[in-house]
C-alpha positions in Angstrom: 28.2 20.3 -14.9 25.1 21.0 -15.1 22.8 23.5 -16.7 19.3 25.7 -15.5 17.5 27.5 -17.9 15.2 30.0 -15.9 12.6 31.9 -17.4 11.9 35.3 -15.3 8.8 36.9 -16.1 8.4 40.1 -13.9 5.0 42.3 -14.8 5.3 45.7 -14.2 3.3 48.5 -13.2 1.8 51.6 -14.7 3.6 55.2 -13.7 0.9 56.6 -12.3 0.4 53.6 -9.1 3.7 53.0 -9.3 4.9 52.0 -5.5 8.0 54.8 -5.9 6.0 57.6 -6.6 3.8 58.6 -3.6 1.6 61.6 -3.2 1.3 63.8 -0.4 -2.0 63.2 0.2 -2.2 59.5 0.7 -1.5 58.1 4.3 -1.1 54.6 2.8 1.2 53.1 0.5 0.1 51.0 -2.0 0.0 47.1 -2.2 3.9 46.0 -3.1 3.6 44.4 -6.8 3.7 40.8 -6.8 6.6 38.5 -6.8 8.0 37.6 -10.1 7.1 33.8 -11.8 9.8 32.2 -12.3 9.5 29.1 -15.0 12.3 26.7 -14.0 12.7 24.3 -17.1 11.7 20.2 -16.9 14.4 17.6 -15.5 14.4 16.6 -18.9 15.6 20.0 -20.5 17.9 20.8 -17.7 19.7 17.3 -18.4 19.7 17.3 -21.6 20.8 21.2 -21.8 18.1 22.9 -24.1 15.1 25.4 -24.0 11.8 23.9 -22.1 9.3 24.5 -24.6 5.8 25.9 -23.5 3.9 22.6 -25.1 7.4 20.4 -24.1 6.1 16.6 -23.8 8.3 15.4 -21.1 8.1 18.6 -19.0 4.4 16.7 -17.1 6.4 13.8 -16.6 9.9 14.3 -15.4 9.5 17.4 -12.9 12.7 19.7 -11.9 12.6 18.7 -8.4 13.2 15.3 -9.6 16.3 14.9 -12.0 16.8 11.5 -11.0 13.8 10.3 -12.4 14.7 11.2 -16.1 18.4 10.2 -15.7 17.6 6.7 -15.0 15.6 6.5 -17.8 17.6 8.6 -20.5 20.6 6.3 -19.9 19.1 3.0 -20.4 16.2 4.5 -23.3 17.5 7.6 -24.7 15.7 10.7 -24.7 14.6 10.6 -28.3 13.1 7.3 -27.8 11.5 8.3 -24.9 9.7 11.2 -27.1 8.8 9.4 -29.5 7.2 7.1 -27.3 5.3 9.4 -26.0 4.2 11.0 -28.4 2.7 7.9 -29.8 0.6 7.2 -26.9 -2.5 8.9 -26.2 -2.1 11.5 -23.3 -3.8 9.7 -20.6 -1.7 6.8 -20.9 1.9 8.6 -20.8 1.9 9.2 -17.2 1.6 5.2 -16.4 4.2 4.5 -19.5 6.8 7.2 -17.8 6.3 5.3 -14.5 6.9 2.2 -16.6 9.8 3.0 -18.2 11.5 4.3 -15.0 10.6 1.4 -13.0 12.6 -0.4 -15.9 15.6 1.6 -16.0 16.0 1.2 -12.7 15.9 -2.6 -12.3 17.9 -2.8 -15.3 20.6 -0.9 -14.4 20.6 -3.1 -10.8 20.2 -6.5 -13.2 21.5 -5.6 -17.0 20.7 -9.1 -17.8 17.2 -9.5 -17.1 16.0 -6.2 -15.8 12.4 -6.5 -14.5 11.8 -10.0 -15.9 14.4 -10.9 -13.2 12.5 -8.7 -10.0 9.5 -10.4 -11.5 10.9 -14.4 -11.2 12.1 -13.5 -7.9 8.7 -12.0 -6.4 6.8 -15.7 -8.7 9.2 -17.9 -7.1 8.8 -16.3 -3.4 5.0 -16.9 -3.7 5.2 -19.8 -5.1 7.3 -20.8 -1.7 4.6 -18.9 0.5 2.1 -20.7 -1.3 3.7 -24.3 -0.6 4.4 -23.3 3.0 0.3 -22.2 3.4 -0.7 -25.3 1.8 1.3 -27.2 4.3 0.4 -25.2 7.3 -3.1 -25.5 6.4 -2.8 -29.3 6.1 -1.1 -29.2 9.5 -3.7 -27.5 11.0 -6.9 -30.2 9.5 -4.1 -32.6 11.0 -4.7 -31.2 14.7 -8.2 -30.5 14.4 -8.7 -34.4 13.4 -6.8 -35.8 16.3 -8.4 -33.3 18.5 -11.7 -34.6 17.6 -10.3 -38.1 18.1 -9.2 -37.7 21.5 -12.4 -36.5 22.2 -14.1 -39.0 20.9 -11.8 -41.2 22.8 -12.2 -39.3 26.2 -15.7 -39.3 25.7 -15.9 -43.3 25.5 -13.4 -44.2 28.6 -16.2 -41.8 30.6 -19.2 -43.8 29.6 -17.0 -47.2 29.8 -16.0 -46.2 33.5 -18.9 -44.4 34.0 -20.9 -46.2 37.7 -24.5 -47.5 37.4 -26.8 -44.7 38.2 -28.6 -45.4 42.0 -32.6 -45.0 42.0 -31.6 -42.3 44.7 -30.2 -40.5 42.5 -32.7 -40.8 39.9 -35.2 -39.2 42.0 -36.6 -35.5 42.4 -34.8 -33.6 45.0 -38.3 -31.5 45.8 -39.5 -35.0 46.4 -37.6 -34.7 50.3 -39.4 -31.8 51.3 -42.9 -33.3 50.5 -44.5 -34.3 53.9 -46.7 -37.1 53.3 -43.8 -39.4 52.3 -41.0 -38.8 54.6 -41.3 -42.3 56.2 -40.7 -43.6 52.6 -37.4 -41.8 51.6 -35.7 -42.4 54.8 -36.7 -45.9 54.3 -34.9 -45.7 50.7 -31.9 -44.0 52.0 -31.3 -46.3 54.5 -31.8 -49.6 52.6 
């Protein structure tokens, strides 16, 4: 069962504007009054069934739109030590300790044994793993780059092992055919 404390503060309006009494004169009515505030108490009061001071420490903290929040961490902390917690803490550190303490409750309820510390080997030892695995790939990879090089290196040497004798024909300048004052000479050369 549980229990909402609201607060209803409704403001009201003097007599003579009031929107029920209208005079015959006026051809407008006048603006409606505006909608009550209503103060809905912290997760933490709700849950814990008491009245959600104005200056209440946990109210910042553990919203009423999220209950869950302070249930996980009431049941594994407590609600007093949570308040005293926070009340040793300076305020700008409280939002980061509540986030802390929740993230706590919550693994240790899924692990009682080791809570966090558990979450925390688990994520160490998988990037230790990924670690291993990149050093390997990485290694693999120098691997395939030096026997890439090799075989080029190799390719490179059958060519200039295999490789035929250059001709003096084919040393020459290819403008050198079109030059008229030694065409006897080239056909000579090509037909030798």
């Amino acid at each position: 069962m549980e229990y909402a404390e609201t607060t209803t503060t409704t403001t009201t309006t003097p007599p003579s504007i009031s929107p029920t009494s209208s005079s015959p004169n006026s051809s407008h009515s006048s603006p409606p009054p505006p909608p009550p505030i209503i103060l809905s108490p912290c997760a933490a009061c709700k849950i814990l069934r008491r009245r959600c001071a104005e200056r209440c420490v946990l109210a910042p903290y553990f919203p009423p739109t999220d209950p869950l929040k302070f249930t996980t961490a009431h049941r594994v902390f407590g609600a007093s030590n949570i308040i005293k917690f926070l009340q040793e803490l300076p305020e700008y550190q409280r939002a980061d300790a509540v986030s802390s303490m929740v993230y706590e409750a919550n693994a240790r309820i899924r692990d009682p044994v080791y809570g966090c510390t558990g979450a925390i080997c688990q994520l160490q030892k998988q990037v230790n793993e990924l670690q291993a695995q990149l050093a390997k790939t990485q290694a693999e990879l120098v691997t395939m780059q030096c026997q890439q090089a090799n075989l080029v290196a190799l390719i490179c040497m059958e060519r200039k092992q295999y490789q035929e004798p250059v001709s003096p024909i084919q040393s020459y300048d290819p403008w050198i055919y079109f030059d008229d004052t030694n065409q006897g000479s080239i056909w000579e050369q090509l037909l030798a």
